[in-house]
BALOBA-1460 file (C-alpha; in Angstrom, 3 decimals):
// residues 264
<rec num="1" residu="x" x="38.699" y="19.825" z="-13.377"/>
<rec num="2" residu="x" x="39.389" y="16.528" z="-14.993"/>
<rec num="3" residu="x" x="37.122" y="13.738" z="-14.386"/>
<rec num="4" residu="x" x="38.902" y="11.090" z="-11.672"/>
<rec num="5" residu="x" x="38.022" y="8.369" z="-13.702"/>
<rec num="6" residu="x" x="39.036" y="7.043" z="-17.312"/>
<rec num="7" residu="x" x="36.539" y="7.563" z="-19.884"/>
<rec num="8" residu="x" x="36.701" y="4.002" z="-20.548"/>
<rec num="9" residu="x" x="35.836" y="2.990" z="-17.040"/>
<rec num="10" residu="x" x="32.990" y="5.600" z="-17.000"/>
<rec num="11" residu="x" x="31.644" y="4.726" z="-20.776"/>
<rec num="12" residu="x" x="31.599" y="1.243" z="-19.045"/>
<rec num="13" residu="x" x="30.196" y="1.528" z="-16.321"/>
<rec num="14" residu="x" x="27.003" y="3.565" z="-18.118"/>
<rec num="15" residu="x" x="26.620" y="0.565" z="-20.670"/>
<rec num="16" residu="x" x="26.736" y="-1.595" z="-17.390"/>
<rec num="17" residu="x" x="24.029" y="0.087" z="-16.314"/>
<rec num="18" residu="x" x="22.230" y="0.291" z="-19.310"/>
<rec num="19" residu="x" x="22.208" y="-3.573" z="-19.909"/>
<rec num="20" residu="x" x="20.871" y="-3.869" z="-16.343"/>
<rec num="21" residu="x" x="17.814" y="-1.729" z="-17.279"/>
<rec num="22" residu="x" x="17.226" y="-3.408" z="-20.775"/>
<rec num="23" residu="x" x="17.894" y="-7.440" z="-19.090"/>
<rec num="24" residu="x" x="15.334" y="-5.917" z="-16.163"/>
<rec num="25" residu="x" x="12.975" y="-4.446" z="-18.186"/>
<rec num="26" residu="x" x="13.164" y="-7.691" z="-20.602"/>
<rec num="27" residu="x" x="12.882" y="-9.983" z="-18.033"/>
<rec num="28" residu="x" x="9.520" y="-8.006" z="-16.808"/>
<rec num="29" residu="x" x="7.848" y="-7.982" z="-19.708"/>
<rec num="30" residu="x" x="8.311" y="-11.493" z="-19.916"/>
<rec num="31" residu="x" x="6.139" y="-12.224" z="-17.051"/>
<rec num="32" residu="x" x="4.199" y="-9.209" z="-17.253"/>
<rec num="33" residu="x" x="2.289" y="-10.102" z="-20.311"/>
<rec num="34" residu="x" x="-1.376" y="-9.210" z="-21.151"/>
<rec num="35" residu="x" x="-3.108" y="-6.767" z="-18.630"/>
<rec num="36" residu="x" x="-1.892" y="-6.296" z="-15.418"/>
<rec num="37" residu="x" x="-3.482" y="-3.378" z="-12.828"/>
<rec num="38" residu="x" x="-1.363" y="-1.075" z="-10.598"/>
<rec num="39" residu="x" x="-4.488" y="0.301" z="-8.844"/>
<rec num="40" residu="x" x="-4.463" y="3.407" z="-6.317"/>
<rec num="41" residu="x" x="-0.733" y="4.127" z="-8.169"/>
<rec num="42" residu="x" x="-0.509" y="7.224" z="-6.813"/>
<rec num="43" residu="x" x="2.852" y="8.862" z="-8.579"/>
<rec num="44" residu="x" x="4.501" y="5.019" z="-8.851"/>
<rec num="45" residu="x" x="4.391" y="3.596" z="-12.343"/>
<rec num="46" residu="x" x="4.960" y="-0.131" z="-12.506"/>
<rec num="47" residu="x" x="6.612" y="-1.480" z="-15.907"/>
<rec num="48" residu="x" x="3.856" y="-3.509" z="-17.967"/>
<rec num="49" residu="x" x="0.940" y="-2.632" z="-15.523"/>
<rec num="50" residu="x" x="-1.532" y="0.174" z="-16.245"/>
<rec num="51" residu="x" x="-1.963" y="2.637" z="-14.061"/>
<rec num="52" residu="x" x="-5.325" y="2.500" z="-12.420"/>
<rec num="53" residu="x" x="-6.423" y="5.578" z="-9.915"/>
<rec num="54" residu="x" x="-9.197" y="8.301" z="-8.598"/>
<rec num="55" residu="x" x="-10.039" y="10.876" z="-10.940"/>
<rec num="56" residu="x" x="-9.007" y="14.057" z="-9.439"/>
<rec num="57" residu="x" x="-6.422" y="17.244" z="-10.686"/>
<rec num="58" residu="x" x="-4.059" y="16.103" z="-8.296"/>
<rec num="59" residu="x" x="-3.514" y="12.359" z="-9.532"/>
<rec num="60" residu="x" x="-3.759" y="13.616" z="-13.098"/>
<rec num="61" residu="x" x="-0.738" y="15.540" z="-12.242"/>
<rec num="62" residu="x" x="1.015" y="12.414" z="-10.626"/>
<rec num="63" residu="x" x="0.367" y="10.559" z="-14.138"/>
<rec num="64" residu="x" x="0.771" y="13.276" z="-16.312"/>
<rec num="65" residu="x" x="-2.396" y="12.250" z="-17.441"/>
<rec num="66" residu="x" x="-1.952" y="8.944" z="-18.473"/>
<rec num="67" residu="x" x="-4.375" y="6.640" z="-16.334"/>
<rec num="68" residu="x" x="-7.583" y="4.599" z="-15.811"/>
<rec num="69" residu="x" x="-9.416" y="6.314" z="-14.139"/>
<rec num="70" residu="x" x="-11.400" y="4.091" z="-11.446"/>
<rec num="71" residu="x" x="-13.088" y="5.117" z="-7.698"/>
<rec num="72" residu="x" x="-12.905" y="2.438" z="-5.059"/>
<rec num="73" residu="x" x="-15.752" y="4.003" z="-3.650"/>
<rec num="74" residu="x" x="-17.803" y="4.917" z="-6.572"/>
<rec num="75" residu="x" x="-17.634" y="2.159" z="-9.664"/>
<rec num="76" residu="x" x="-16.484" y="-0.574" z="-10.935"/>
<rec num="77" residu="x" x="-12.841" y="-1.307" z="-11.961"/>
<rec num="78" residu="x" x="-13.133" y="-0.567" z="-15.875"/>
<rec num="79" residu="x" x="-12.515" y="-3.839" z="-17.272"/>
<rec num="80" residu="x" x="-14.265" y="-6.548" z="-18.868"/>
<rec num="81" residu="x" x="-14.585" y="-9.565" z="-16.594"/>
<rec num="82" residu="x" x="-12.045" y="-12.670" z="-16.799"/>
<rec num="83" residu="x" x="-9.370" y="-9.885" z="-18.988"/>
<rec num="84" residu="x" x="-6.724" y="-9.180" z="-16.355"/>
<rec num="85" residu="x" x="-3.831" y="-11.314" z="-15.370"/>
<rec num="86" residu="x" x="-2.648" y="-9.968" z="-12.387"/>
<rec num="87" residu="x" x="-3.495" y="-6.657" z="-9.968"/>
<rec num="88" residu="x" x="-1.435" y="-4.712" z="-7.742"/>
<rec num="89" residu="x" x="-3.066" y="-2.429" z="-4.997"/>
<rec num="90" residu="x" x="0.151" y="-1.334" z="-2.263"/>
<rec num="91" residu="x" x="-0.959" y="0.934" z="0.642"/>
<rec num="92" residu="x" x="-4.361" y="1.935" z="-0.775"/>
<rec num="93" residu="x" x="-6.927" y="-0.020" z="0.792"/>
<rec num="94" residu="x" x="-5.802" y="1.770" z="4.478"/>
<rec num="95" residu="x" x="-7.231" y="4.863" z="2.862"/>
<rec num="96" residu="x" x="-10.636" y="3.081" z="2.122"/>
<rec num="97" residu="x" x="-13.763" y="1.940" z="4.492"/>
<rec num="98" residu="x" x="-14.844" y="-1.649" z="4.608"/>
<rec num="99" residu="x" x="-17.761" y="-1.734" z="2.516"/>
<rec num="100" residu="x" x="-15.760" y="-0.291" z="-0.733"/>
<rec num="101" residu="x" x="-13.192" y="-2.591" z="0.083"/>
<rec num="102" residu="x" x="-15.338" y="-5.335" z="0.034"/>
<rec num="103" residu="x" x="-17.188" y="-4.446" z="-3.238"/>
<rec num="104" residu="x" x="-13.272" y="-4.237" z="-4.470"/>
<rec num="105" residu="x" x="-12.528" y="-7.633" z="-3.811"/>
<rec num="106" residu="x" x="-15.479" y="-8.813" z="-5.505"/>
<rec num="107" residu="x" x="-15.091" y="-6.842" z="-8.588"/>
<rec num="108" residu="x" x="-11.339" y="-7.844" z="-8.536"/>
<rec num="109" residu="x" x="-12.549" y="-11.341" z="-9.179"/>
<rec num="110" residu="x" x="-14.677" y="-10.696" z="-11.753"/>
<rec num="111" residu="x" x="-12.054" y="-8.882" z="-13.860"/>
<rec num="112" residu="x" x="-9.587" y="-11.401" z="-12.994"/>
<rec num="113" residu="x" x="-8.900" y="-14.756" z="-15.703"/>
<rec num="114" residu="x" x="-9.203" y="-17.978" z="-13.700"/>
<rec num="115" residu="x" x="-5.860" y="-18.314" z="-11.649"/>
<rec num="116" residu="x" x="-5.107" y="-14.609" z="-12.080"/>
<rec num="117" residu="x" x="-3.723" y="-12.685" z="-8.786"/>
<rec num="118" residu="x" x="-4.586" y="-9.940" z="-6.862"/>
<rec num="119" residu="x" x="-1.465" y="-8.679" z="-4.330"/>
<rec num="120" residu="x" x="-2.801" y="-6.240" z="-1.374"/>
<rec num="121" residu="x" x="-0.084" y="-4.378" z="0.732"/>
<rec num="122" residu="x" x="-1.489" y="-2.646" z="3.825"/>
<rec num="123" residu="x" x="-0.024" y="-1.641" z="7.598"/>
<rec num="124" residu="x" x="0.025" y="-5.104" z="9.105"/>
<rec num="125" residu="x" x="-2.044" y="-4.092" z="12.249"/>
<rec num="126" residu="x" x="-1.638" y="-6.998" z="14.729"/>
<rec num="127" residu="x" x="2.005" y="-6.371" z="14.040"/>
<rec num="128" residu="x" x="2.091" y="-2.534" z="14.407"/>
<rec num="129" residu="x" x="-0.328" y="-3.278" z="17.650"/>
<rec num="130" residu="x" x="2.520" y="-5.637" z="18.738"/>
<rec num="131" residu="x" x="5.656" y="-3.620" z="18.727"/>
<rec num="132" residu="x" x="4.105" y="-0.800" z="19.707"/>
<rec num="133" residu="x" x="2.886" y="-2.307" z="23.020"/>
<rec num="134" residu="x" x="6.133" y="-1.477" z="24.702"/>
<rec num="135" residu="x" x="9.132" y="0.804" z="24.640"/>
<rec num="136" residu="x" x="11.461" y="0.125" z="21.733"/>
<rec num="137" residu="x" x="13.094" y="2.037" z="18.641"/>
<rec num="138" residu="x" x="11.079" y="0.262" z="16.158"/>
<rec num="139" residu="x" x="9.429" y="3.954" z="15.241"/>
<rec num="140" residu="x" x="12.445" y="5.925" z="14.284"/>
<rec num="141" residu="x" x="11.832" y="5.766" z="10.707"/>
<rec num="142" residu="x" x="8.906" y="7.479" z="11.046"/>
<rec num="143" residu="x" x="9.860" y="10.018" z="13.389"/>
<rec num="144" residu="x" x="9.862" y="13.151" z="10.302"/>
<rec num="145" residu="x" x="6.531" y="12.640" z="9.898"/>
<rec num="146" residu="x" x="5.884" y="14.384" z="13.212"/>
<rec num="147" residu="x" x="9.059" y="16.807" z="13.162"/>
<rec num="148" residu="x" x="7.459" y="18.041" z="9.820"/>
<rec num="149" residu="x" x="4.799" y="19.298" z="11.804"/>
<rec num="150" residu="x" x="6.438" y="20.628" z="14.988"/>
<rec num="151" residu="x" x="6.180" y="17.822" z="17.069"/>
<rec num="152" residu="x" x="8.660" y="16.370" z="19.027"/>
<rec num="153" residu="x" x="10.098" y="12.575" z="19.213"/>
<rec num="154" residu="x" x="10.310" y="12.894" z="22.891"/>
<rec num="155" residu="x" x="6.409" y="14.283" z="23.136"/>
<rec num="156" residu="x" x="5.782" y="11.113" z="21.040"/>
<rec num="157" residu="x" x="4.810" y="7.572" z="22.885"/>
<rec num="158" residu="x" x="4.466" y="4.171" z="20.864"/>
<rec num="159" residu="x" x="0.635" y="4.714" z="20.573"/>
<rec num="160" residu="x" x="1.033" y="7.669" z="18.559"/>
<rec num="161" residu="x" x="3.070" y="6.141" z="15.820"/>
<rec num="162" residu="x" x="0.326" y="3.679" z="15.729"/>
<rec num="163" residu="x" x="-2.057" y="5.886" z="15.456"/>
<rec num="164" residu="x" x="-0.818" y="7.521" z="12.550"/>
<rec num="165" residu="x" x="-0.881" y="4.154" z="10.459"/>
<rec num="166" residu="x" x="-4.668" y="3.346" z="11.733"/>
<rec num="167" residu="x" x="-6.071" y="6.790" z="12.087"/>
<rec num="168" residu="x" x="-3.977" y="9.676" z="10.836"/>
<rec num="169" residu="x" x="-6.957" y="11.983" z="12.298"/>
<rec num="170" residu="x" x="-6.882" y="11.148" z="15.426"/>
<rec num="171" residu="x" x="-3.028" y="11.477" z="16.374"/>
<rec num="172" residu="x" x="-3.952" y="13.460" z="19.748"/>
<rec num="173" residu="x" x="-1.274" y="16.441" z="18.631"/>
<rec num="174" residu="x" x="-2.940" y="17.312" z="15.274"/>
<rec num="175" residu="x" x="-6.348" y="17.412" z="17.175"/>
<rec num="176" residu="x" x="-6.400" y="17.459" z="21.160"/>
<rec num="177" residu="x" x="-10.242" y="16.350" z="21.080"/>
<rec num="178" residu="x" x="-8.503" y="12.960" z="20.882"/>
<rec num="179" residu="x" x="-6.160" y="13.192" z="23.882"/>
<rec num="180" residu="x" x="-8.105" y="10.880" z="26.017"/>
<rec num="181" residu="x" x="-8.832" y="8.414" z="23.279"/>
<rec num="182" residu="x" x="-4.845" y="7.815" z="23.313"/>
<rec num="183" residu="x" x="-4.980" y="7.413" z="27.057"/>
<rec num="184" residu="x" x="-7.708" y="4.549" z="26.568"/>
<rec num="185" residu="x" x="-5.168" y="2.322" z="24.022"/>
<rec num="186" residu="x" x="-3.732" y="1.026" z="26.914"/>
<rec num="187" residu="x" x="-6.312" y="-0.765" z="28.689"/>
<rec num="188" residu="x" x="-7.755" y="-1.916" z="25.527"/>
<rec num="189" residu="x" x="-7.177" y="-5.569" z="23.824"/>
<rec num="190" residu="x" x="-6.047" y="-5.373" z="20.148"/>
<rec num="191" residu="x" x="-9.954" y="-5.679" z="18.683"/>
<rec num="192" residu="x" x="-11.314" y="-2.947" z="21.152"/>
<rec num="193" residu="x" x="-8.746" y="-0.532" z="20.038"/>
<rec num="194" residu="x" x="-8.742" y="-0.932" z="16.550"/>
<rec num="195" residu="x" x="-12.345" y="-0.434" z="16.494"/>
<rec num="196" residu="x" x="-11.969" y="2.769" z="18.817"/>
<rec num="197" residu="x" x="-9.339" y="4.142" z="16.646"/>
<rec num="198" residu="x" x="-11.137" y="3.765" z="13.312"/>
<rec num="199" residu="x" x="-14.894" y="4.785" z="14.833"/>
<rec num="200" residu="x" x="-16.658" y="7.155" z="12.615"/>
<rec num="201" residu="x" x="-13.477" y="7.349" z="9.824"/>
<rec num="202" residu="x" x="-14.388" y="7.911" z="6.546"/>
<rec num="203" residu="x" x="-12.284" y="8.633" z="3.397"/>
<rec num="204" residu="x" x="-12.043" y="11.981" z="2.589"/>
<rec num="205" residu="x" x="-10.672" y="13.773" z="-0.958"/>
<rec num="206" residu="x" x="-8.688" y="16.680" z="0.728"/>
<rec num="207" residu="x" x="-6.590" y="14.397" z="2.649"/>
<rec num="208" residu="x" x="-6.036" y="11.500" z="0.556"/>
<rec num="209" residu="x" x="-2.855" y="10.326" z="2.493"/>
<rec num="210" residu="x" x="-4.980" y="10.006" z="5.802"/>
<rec num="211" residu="x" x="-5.287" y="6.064" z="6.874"/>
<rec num="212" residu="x" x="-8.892" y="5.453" z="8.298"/>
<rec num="213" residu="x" x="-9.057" y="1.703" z="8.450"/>
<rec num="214" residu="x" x="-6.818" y="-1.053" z="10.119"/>
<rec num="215" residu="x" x="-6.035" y="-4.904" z="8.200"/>
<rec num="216" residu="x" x="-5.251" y="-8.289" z="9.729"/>
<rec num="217" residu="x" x="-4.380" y="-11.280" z="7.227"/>
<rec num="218" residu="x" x="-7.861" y="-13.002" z="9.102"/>
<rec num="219" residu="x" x="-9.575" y="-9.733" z="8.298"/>
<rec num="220" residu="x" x="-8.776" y="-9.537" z="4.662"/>
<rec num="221" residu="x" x="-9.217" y="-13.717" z="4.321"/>
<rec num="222" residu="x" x="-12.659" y="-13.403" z="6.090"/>
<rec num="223" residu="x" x="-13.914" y="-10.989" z="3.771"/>
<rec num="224" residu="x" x="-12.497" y="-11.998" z="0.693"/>
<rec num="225" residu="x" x="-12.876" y="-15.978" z="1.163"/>
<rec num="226" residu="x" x="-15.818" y="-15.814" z="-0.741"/>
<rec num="227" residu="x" x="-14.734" y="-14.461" z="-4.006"/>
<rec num="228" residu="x" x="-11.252" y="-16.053" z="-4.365"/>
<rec num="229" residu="x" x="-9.866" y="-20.029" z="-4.346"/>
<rec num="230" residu="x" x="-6.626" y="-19.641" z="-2.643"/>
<rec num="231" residu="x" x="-5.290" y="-16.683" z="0.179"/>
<rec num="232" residu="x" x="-2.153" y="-16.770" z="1.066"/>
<rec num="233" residu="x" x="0.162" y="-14.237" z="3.758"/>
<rec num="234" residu="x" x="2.693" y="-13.289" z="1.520"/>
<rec num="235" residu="x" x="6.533" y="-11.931" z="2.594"/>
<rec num="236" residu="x" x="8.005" y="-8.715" z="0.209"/>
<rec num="237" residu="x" x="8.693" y="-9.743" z="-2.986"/>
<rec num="238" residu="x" x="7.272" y="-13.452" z="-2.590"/>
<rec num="239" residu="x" x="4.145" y="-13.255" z="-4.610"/>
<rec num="240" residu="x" x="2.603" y="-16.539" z="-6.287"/>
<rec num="241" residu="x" x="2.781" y="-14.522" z="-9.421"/>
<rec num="242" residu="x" x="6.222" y="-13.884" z="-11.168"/>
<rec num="243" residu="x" x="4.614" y="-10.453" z="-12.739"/>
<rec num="244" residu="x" x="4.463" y="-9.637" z="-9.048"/>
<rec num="245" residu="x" x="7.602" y="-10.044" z="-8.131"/>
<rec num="246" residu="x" x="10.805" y="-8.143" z="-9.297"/>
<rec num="247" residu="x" x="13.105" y="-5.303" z="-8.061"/>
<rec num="248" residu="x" x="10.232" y="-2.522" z="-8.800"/>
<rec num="249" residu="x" x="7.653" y="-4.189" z="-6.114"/>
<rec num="250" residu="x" x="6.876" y="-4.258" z="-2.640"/>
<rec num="251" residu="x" x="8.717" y="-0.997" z="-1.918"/>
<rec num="252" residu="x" x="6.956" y="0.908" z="0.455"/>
<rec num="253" residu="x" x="7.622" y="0.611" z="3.627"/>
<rec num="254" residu="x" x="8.034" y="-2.991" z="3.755"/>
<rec num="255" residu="x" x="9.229" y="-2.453" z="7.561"/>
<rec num="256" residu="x" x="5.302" y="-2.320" z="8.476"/>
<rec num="257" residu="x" x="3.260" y="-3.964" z="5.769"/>
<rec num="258" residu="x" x="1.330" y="-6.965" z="5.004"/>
<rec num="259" residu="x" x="1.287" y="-8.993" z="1.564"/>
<rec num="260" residu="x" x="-1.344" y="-10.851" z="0.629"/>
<rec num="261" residu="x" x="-2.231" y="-12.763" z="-2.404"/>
<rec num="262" residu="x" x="-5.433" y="-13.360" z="-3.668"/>
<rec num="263" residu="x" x="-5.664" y="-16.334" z="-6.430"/>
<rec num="264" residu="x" x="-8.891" y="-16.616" z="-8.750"/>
């Protein structure tokens, strides 16, 4: 069958295209000079920022081998101090315990140039705690999580959605030893909770996309206030930095996440 449209209009519409990539990719490099860090990349390449991640089989398959390889929990970033312009870590730091994260934020600072940026994304807690507090649709996009497993959205309260972004472990249907843990949430202020739900968490290898640990903007300032000049709450896509900004950042889940920039 004959193609609909002209060949024109489609030979058009692909160089269209293409001059988007090339002015996007031109305008990137731009700001995205020198050595920027995508750390805890997972399978998400960032154009001019090197991929920075655990060393296991599985995340040498998500680069194809291509990667720094760098344990939050283990070493230090592997990078000579006052090198980096700016570093990106989305959605990894959930995954991590407090101490590492801490040692992270210090390191981050060393391997930073003066005024160099580091952008966190993380579950924005207080929020999640928020809307999840009473009954609302606000958790429908992450309803196939718990289909994929067999469980019903109607067997599902606003607690368990929660749970899932604090504590993936302890979501009372994947292990019923934590039933009466989710009957507790509710007589529980935001600061007893969270430190119920992540109790005894630690990061383990096998199940890399279980969250263990909960952030607050006052959480992350407090710890890092030490190593950096200037904190600042972000929005998506509002870094301080333009290398941080651009239609290839702030993508996941932006419906639930905090930014946060941290200036040398």
């Amino acid at each position: 069958m004959a193609s609909p449209f002209p060949n024109r209009l489609v030979a058009g519409l692909r160089s269209s295209a293409k001059a988007f990539r090339d002015a996007f990719r031109s305008e990137n490099n731009n700001a995205r000079s020198g050595l920027n860090l995508n750390v805890g990349s997972g399978g998400y390449s960032i154009d001019g920022f090197t991929d920075v991640d655990i060393p296991s089989d599985w995340y040498r398959d998500q680069h194809g081998g291509s990667f720094a390889p760098y344990d939050m929990r283990k070493g230090k970033l592997p990078f000579k101090n006052n090198t980096v312009e700016n570093i990106y870590c989305s959605h990894v730091i959930e995954h991590i315990e407090d101490i590492y994260v801490n040692r992270f934020f210090e390191d981050a600072s060393s391997v930073l140039k003066q005024g160099g940026v580091l952008r966190v994304a993380t579950p924005d807690a207080k929020f999640l705690w928020n809307v999840s507090s009473f009954e609302n649709s606000y958790w429908d996009w992450r309803s196939s999580w718990f289909s994929s497993r067999g469980i019903r959205r109607q067997d599902c309260t606003q607690y368990d959605f929660m749970t899932r972004e604090i504590s993936t472990r302890k979501v009372r249907h994947i292990d019923r030893s934590f039933a009466s843990l989710h009957d507790e949430l509710d007589s529980l202020n935001f600061d007893e909770a969270m430190c119920l739900l992540i109790q005894g968490n630690e990061f383990d290898l096998s199940m890399v996309g279980n969250h263990i640990n909960y952030w607050t903007f006052d959480k992350i300032r407090s710890m890092a206030d030490r190593y950096f000049s200037y904190i600042v709450e972000s929005k998506p896509n509002g870094s301080v930095s333009a290398a941080l900004r651009g239609r290839d950042m702030d993508l996941k889940q932006p419906q639930m996440s905090l930014y946060v920039d941290l200036i040398k």
